[in-house]
N, C-alpha and C positions, 0 to 999 in steps of 0.2 A: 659692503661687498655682496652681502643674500640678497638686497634691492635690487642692486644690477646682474645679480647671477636669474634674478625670478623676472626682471625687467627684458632680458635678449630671450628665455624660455617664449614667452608670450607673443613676442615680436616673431620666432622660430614656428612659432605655431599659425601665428594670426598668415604668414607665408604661403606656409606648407597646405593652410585651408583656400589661399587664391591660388596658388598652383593646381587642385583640385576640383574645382570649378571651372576653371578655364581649359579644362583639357575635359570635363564631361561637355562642354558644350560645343567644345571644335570637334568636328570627326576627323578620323584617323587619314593618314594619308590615300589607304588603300579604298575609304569608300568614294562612290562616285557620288555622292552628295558634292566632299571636296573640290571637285571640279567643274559644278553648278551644273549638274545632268540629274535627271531621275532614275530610282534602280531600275533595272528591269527584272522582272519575275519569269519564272519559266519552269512549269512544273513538274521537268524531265530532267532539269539541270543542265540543257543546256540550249544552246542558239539554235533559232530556231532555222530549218533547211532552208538555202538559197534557191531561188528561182526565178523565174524569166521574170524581170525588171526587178527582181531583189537585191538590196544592196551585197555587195560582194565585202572579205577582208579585206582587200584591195580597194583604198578609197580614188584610186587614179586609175583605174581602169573602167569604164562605160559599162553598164552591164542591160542597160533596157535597151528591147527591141526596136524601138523609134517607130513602131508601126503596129496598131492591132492583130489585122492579120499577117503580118509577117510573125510577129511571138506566138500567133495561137499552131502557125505550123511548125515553126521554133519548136514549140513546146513538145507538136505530135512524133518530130524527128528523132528527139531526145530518148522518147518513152519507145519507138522503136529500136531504135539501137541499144538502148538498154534491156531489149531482149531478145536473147540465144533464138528465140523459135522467131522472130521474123522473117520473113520469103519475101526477101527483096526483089524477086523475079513478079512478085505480084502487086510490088506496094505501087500504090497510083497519085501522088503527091499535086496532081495535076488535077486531078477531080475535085479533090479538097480545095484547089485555090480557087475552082470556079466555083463552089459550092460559095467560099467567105465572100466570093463578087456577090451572088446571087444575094445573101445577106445584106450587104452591103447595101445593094441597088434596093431591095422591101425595103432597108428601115430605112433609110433617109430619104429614097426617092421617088418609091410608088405613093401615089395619091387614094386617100381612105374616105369613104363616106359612113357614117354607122348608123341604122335606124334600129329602133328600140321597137321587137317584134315580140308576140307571147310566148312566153319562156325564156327570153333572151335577146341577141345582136342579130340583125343582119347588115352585112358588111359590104361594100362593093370597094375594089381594091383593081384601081386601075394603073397605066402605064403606057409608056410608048419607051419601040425600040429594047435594049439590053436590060429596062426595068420589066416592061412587058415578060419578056422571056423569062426573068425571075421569077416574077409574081406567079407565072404558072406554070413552074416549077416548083416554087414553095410551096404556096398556097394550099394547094392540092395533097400533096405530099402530108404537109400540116394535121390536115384534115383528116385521111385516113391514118393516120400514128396514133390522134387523139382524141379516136371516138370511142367515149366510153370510160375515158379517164374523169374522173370526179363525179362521173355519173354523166354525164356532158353527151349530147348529138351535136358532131362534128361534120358537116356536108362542104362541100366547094363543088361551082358547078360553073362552067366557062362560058366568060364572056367574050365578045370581038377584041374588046381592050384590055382583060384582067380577068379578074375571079369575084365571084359572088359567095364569100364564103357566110357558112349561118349556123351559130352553138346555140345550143336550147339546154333546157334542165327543165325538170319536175319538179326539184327544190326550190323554196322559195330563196333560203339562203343563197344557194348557187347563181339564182337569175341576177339578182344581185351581184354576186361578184364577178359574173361574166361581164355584165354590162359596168361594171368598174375598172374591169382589166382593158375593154375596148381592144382595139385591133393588136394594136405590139404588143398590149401585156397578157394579151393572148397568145403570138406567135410564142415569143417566150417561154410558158410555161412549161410546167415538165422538165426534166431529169436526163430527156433523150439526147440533146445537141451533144454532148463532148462524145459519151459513146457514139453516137453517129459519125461525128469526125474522124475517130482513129478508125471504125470500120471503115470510112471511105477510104482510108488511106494506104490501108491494109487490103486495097482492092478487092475488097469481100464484096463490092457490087456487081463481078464483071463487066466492068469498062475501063477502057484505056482510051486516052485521046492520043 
């Protein structure tokens, strides 16, 4: 009888050590391992804020704008109405959309030539019709916001068909990354565009169409 009383002991045991093993290497119901996802971290604790094309709780509801500039004035509407001191008598929502044409038409549709001048680019940035009109209205515009940023000489100076725009530096580094950044990753640069936007919008430039 002690054989088979020390024989089911052992059996009891040899058990209770695969029960133990098998449950350190399953995760629990509640982690998202369990359901072949990765966790996500978040180091506020919690999810992170939704926003224009952010997925929603709502997996059946659409939430992206379906169009760039339709989400970037999307966006500018949002951040007005979400504040008390807006002067809807002045906002100009209209400027802004011609402004994102005007984008629009430089970056995919004016045509760029760039010659490598001392110190830097000279650029010729041509058009016809509604890209024309862009181009010299950006170009231009460009030009005097960012002269002087990086240390950078910013000039634009008008042509029959576009802008002749030309950055220089003294730095040897900078000539270099000028002429690396070339025409867009020039217009680009800088910090200005979004505050730009919501001042247009905010008809802080005096005009209304």
């Amino acid at each position: 009888m002690a054989s088979i009383r020390r024989l089911a002991a052992i059996a009891g045991t040899l058990a209770a050590m695969a029960v133990a093993a098998a449950s350190a290497q399953t995760p629990p119901a509640s982690s998202p391992m369990s359901s072949g996802q990765m966790p996500m971290h978040h180091h506020d604790g919690q999810m992170p804020a939704a926003g224009p094309g952010a997925p929603t709780a709502d997996a059946t509801v659409p939430n992206a704008p379906g169009q760039g500039a339709f989400g970037a004035i999307q966006e500018i509407v949002g951040i007005l109405e979400a504040d008390p001191k807006t002067d809807w008598s002045k906002v100009d929502l209209e400027a802004l959309r011609q402004h994102l044409i005007d984008m629009n038409e430089v970056t995919l549709k004016a045509a760029q030539s760039a010659k490598v001048v001392e110190g830097g680019l000279e650029i010729t940035v041509t058009g016809e019709g509604r890209t024309l009109t862009a181009i010299q209205r950006m170009v231009p515009a460009w030009a005097a916001t960012m002269n002087g940023y990086k240390g950078w000489v910013t000039k634009a100076a008008k042509l029959p068909n576009g802008e002749l725009l030309t950055v220089t530096s003294g730095e040897p580094a900078e000539i270099q990354h000028i002429r690396g950044l070339g025409f867009i990753g020039l217009m680009v640069s800088g910090s200005h565009h979004q505050p730009h936007h919501l001042a247009m919008a905010k008809g802080q430039f005096g005009h209304r169409h």
